[in-house]
N, C-alpha and C positions, 0 to 999 in steps of 0.2 A: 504493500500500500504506500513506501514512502515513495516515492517521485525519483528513481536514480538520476535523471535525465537532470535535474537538476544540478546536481553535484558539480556537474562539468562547466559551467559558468556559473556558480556560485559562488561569490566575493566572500572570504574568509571572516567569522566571525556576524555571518548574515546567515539565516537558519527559516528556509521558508518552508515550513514544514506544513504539514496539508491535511487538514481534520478530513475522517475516514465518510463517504457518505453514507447521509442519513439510511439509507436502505439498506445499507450491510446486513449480510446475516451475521446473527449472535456471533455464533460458531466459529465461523471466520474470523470473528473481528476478535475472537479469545486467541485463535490460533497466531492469526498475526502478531499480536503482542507478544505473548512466548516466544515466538523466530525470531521477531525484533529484538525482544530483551535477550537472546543469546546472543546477537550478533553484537550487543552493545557489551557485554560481556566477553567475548573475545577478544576484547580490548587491552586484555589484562596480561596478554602478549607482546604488547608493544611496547615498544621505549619513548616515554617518557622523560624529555631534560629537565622541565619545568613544571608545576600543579600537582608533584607526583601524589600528595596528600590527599589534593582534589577528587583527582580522579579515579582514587583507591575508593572513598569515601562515596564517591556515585555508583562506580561501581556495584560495590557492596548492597548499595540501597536498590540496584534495580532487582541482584539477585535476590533479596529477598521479597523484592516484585513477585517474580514470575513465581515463588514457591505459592504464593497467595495463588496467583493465576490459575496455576495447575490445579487448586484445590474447586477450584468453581467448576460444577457439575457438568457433563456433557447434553446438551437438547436443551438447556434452559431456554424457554421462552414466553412464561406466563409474565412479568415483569420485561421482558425484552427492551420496550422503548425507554424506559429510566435509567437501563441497566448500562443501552451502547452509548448513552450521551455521557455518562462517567467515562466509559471506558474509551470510547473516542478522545478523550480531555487526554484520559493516558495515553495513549498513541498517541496524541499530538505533541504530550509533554516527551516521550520516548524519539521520536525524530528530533528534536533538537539537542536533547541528551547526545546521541549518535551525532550528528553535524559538529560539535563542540567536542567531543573527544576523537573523532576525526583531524578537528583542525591544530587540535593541542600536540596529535603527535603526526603530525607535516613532517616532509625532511626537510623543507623549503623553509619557513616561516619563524624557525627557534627564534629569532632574535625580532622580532616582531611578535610573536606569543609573549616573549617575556617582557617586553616592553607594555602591552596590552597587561600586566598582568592583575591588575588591581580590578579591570573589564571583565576579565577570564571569571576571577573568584567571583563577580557578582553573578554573573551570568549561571555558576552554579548555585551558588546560593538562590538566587529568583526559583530555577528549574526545582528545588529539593523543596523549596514551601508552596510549591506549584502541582507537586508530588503528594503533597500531605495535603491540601486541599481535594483536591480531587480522588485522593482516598478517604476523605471524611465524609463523602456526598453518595459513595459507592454504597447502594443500598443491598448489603450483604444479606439479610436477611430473609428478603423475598428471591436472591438468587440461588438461595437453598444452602449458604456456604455455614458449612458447620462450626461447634463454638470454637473450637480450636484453631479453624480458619482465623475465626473474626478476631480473635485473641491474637494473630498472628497481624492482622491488617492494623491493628491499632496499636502493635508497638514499631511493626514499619514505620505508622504516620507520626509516632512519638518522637522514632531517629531521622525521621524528614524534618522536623520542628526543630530538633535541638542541634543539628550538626551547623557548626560555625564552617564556612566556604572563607579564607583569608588567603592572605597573598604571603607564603610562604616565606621563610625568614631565608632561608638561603637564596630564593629567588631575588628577595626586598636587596638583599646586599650586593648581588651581581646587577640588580640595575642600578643601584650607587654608583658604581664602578663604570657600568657604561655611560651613563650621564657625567661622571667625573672625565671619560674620555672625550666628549663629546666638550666638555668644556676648556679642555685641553686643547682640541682641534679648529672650535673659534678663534681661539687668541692666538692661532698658527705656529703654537708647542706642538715639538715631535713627540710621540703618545710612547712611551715605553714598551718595547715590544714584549716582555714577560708580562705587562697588563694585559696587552691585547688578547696575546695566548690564554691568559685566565679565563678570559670571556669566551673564547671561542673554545676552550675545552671545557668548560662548563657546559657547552650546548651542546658538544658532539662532535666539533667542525674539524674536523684532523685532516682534512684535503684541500685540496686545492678545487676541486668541482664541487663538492659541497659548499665551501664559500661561494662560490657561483651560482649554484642554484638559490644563495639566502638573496645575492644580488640582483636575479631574473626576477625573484619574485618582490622583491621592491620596487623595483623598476615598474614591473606592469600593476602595482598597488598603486603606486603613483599617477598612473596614466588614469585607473580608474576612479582616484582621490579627486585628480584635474575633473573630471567631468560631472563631480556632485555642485551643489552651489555653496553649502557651507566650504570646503575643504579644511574640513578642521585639524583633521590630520597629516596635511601634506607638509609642516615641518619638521616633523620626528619621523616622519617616514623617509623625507631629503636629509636628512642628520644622518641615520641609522645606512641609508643609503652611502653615503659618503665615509662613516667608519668601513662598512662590509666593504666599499671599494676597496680603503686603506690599505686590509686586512689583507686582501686579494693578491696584493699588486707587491707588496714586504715580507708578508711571513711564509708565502711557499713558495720555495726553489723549485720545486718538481711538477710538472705537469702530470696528472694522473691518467690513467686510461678512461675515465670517464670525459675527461674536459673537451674531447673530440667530438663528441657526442654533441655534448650544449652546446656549442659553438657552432655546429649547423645545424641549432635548431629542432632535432629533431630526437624523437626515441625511438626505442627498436617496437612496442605494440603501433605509435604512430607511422613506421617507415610499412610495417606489416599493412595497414587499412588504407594508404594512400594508393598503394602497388596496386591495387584492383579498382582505385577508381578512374575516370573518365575528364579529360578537360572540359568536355561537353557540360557534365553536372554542374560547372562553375562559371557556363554562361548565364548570361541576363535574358532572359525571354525577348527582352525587347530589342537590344541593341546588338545580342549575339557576340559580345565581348567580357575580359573576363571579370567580374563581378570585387571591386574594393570594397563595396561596405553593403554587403547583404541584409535587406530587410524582408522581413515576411508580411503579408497585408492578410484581410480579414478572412481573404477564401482559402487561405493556405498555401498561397506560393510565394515564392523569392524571387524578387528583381534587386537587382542594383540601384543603393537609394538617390543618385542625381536623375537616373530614368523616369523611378516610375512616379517623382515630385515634379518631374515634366509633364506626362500622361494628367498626373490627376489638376497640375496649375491648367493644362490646355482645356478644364471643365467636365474632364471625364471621370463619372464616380462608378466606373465598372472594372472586375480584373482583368487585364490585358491577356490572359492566355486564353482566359471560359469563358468570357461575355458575363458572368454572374453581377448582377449591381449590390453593389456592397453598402452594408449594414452601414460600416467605418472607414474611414482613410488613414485609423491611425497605423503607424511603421513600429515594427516590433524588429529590433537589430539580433541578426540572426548569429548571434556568436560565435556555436559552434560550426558554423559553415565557413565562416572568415577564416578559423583558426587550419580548418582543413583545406582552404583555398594558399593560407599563406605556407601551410608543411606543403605542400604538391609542387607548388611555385618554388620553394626552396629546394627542391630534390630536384626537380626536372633543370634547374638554373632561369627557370622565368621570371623576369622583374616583375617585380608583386609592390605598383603604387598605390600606398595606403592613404587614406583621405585624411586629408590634417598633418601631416605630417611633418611638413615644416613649420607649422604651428603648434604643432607638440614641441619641435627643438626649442625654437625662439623662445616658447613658453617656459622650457626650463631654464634658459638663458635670466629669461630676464625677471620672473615672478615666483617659479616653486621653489628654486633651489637655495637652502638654508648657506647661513654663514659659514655653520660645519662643513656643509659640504664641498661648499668650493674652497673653502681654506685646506681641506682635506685633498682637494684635486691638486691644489697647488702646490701643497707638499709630497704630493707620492708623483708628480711630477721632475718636480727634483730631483726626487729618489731614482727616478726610473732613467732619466738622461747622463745621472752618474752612472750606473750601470753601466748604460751605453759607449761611455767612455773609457772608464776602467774594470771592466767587469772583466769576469772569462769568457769565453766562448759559449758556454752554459746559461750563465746570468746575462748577457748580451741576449741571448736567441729568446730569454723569458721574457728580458724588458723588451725588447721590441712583439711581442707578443700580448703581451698587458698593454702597449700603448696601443697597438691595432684592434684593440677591443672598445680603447676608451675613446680612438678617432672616428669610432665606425658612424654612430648616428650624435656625436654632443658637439656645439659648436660653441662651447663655452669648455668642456676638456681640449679642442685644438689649439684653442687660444693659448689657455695656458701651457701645453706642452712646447707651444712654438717662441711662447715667451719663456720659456725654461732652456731655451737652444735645443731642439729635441734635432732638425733637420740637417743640418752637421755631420753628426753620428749616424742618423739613418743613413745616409749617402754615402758614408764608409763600407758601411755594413749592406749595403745591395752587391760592393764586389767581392764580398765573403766566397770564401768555396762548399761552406756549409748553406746545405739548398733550404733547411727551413731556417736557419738567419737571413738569409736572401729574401725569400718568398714573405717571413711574416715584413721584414723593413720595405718593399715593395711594394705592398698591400699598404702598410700604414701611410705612405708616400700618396697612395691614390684615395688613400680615406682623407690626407692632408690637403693635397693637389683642390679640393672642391673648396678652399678658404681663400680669397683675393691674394691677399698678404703672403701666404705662402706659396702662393704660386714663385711671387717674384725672388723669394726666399731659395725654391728649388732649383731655378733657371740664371740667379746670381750665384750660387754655388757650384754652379758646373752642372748644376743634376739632367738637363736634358741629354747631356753623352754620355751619361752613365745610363738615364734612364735608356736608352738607344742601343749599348752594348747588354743591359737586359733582356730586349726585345728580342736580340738576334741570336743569344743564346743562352739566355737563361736556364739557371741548374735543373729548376723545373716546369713544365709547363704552368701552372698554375702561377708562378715571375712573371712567365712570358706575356703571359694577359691583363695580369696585374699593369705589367709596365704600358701595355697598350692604352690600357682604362686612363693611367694615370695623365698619358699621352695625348688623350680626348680633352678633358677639364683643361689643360694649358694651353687647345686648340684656341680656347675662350681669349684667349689671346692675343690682337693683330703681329705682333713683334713675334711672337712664340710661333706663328702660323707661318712667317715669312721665312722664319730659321731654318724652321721643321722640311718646309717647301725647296728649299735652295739646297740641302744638303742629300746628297745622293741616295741617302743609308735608309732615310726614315720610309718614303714610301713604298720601296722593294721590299723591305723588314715588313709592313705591315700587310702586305700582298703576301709573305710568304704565311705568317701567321692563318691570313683568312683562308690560303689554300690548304694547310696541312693543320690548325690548331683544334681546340677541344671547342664546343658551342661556345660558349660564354668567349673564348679566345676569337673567335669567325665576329660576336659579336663586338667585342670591343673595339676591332681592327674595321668594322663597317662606319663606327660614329664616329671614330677617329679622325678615318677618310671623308667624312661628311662636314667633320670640324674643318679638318684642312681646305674643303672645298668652298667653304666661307670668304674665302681670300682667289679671287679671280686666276689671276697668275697660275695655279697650281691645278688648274683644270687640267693644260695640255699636260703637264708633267703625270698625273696617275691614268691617263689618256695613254699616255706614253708609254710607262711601266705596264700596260696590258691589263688595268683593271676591269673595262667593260666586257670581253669574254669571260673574264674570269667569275664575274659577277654574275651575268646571267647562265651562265653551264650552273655557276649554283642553286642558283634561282628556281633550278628544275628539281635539285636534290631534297631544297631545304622543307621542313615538315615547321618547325618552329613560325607561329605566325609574325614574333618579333623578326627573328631573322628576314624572312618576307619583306616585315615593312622596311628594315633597312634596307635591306638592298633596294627595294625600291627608293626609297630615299634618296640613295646616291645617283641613281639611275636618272632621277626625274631633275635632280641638281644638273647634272651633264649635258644634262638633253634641252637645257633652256638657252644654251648656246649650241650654234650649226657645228660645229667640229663634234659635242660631244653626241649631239643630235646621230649625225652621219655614223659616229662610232658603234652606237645602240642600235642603229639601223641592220646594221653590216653585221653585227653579231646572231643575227637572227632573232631579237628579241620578243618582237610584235608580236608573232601566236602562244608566245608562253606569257607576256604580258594579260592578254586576253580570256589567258586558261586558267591565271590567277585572280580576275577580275570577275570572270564565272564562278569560281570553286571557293574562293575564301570567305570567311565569316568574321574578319577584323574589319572594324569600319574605318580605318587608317590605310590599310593595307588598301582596299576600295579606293579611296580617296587619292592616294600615290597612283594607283594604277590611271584614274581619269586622269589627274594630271601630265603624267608620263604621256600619255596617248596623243591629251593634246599640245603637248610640245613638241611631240615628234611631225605631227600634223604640220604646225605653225612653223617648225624649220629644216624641216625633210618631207615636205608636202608630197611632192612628187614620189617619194618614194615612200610612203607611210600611208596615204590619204588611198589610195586604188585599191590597196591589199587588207587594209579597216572597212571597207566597201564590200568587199567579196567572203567577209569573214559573217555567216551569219546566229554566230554566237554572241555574239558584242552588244546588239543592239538590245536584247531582254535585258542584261543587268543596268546598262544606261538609262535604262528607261525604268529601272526601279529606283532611281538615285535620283532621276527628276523629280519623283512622286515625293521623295523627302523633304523639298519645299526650300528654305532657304540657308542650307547649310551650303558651302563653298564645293563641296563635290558634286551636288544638283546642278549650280552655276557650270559649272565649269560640264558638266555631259550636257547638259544643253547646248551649251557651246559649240561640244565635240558632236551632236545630234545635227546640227543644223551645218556645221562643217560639210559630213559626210554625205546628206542629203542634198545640198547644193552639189555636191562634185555629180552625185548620181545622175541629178536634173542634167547637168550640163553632161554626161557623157549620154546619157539615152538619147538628148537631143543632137547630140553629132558633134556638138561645139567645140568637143576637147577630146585631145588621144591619151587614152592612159601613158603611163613611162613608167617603168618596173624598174627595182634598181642595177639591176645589170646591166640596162640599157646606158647607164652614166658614169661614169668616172669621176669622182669628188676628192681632193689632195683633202684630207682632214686635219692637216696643219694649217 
């Protein structure tokens, strides 16, 4: 009866537990509570760092629940309706028992339980006189429960009365000591590392992925603290955040065999239930792309919520799949579909952009994050650049591994690491011959590279030719892509694009990448070339180096719909000048353009493909415009792009609609002679 479904987006210390309904049978509703109160009893296996008194103490009190339970007669049903409205109160008091001893032994959460723990002790306390109520109202006697029973129910409800729920004296002291830490790391004192250690073996934490996990789960406490209107807890949660950084980044030398694992995100039941599902599942009904913030509406399906707040602003109160006219418009944000949309996205290497997201950064930049915690970033920043400098080979390959954790999404940890000279020492450490000191200072480089500042930071220290000699052979592929990515963000560049453009290395390096590298590598080496191709000049030069065959022979391979749209991307860049027009022509591009234009389901990828068409139209007319005539697959998806009304890919196949029908007019009437391209010779210099 309790709601497992729950569980799995249930914010910690929230307990929505769900009174049994009214029509249950007796029987049933006796049964369930027994299964319940054992399952809440199996608890008594688990480790416990914090409440242990607590939760002995509840324990105890449910066991001798269910001894009552068991003693109530089988078929009872003369009293029936008096009897389940008690025993519903119990079951609903038993689910949040269960939810609370659940949360108390987290592996995740120890140092947030215990911070919470003055919450914790009430929370049982409430449930144990919530226990003795609801056993005082239980009309034993008409349930047939004999005196021994009853004798037995009324000294339970005596030990629900009297048992004191407090916040445990060892607990009380270990949070002195963390708030003593935390005051230490205001006033930007280095916190004693046998303190630290106290804390952290007090709760269990002896890893280095366990502190990780106490850090994930901050993190995303935070994100859901941001989104209440009180946020009453978002500065002990950015405090506590900010020690568990500390902790993370000073006390463990060793990376453990778990930390592989957290670090992409994913586990071994999650990697299990993604493998059999479908990218399909994760489109939007409507727009057929892949869904960032799944909501569910009143008939039971899931769109993508910028779609279907378009549907309902455009006056339409029906759901878009079933024609059903709906009750509500209100959006119910579909949690667990996000979370399985961003593990699939992480496994497969699909960019998964999350809505708000640079307004989650900004946010922590500039309003959640506590004194502690950036005094705490500032200082394990320091820590971690001296590393970089004088460390071993060891301690070097952690620090630059704890820094590409903390440059990946904070734009307030970049800051400071680049104000602590972090770029320097990375730039050393890319021509290491150890391939993950390499790989992780590359990565952090392209976590760096997206900061103004450091750009100019990496390209005043030399780092474009180092990043360059990464490209071309880096230890590992996962460098080589790195350096690609890192290569794109400095495109942002005009000065970095002309460098990049004039020296012989970069373009042929990033053509060799897109021919032979891993996806994510074909991808990074496609934006790069997109960046570069922002700067005029550098047309002819990847024109030159042979990127347009190269580009469309993949174009036929590629499954990924990003890959897709980039390529096309570059393709439609090319083609808006006559040389690269002519190149794209000659490559044989047109019927695999149009074969993508039929078959795909990215409405980006659409969109490049009209564009592409009509540039090729508008400056390879002669050789574009007969062969888009004669192709009579073209004109259905063109004509379902008009019908989308006025987004720029409608524009633009109207465009190309009226293009192709003018040419026709004019050949049926005689006026004009087709020209194929063989018939011409074009210098595409």
């Amino acid at each position: 009866m309790i709601n497992k479904s729950n569980e799995f987006i249930r914010r910690i210390l929230n307990f929505p537990a769900i009174r049994p309904s009214e029509t249950v049978c007796f029987s049933s509703l006796v049964a369930s509570l027994i299964q319940l109160g054992q399952t809440i009893c199996e608890y008594k296996s688990r480790t416990f760092y914090t409440n242990k008194k607590n939760v002995r103490n509840s324990i105890r009190l449910i066991e001798d629940i269910i001894i009552v339970l068991k003693e109530i007669p089988n078929g009872v049903s003369r009293f029936a309706n008096s009897s389940i409205v008690s025993l519903s109160e119990i079951h609903f008091i038993f689910q949040k028992f269960h939810f609370l001893l659940d949360d108390c032994s987290r592996e995740d959460s120890r140092i947030w339980i215990l911070a919470k723990s003055e919450d914790v002790s009430c929370q049982f306390q409430m449930l144990a006189r919530a226990v003795a109520v609801a056993l005082d109202v239980l009309p034993l006697k008409e349930m047939d429960v004999s005196v021994e029973g009853q004798e037995v129910v009324e000294f339970v409800r005596n030990q629900a009365v009297k048992l004191k729920f407090e916040v445990e004296m060892d607990d009380g002291r270990m949070q002195v000591n963390v708030l003593k830490i935390l005051d230490q790391l205001e006033d930007g004192i280095v916190p004693e590392s046998h303190d630290l250690k106290r804390v952290l073996d007090y709760l269990g934490i002896k890893r280095w992925s366990a502190c990780n996990r106490e850090v994930k789960f901050l993190d995303n406490e935070m994100l859901l603290e941001g989104n209440t209107e009180e946020k009453r807890d978002m500065g002990i949660l950015s405090s506590l955040m900010g020690f568990m950084i500390y902790c993370r980044g000073t006390l463990f030398d060793v990376l453990d065999n778990g930390a592989g694992r957290q670090i992409n995100g994913g586990s071994t039941n999650a990697d299990q239930v993604i493998r059999f599902l479908n990218l399909d599942d994760f489109r939007c009904p409507i727009t057929l792309e892949i869904m960032s913030d799944p909501v569910t509406i009143a008939s039971g399906h899931t769109y993508d919520r910028a779609s279907i707040l378009k549907w309902f602003r455009a006056g339409n109160s029906t759901c878009p799949k079933t024609g059903e006219r709906l009750t509500s418009i209100d959006l119910v944000p579909n949690f667990a579909l996000k979370v399985l949309i961003k593990q699939y996205c992480s496994a497969n290497g699909i960019p998964f952009v999350e809505t708000g997201r640079r307004n989650r950064d900004a946010g922590r930049f500039v309003g959640s994050s506590s004194v502690a915690n950036e005094q705490a970033m500032k200082l394990l920043a320091s820590f971690l650049v001296g590393r970089l400098v004088a460390g071993t080979m060891e301690q070097q390959n952690k620090a630059a591994f704890e820094i590409r954790l903390l440059t990946k999404t904070s734009i307030f940890n970049r800051s400071c690491l680049v104000e602590a000279g972090v770029i320097p020492p990375l730039l050393n450490l890319v021509t290491s011959r150890n391939s993950s000191c390499q790989e992780n200072a590359m990565a952090t480089l392209l976590n760096l590279s997206k900061n103004s500042k450091c750009k100019s930071t990496i390209v005043g220290n030399g780092g474009l030719f180092l990043i360059l000699d990464v490209l071309k052979g880096g230890l590992k592929m996962e460098a080589r892509q790195h350096a690609a990515g890192t290569l794109f963000y400095l495109t942002s560049v005009e000065e970095y694009r002309k460098m990049m453009g004039e020296n012989p290395e970069f373009i042929p390096s990033l053509l060799e990448l897109l021919r032979n590298g891993t996806d994510r590598g074909k991808k990074n080496a496609l934006v790069t070339i997109f960046g570069l191709l922002m700067r005029p000049e550098n047309h002819w030069r990847v024109i030159a180096a042979g990127l347009v065959p190269l580009v469309v022979n993949l174009l036929k391979s590629f499954e990924r719909e990003d890959l897709i749209t980039d390529s096309l991307a570059v393709l439609t860049t090319l083609s808006e000048r006559l040389d690269g027009a002519m190149a794209v022509l000659y490559a044989g591009a047109l019927p695999i353009i149009v074969n993508v234009l039929s078959s795909c389901n990215s409405r980006a990828s659409k969109e490049y493909c009209v564009s592409l068409l009509l540039a090729l139209c508008i400056n390879g007319g002669a050789d574009a415009v007969p062969v888009l005539v004669k192709n009579s697959s073209l004109m259905g998806p063109l004509y379902s792009l008009l019908a989308e009304g006025n987004s720029k890919a409608s524009k633009k196949a109207s465009t190309l609609i009226r293009i192709l029908h003018e040419y026709n007019e004019k050949t049926s009437s005689g006026l004009i002679t087709p020209v194929f391209i063989e018939d011409q010779f074009i210098n595409v210099w």
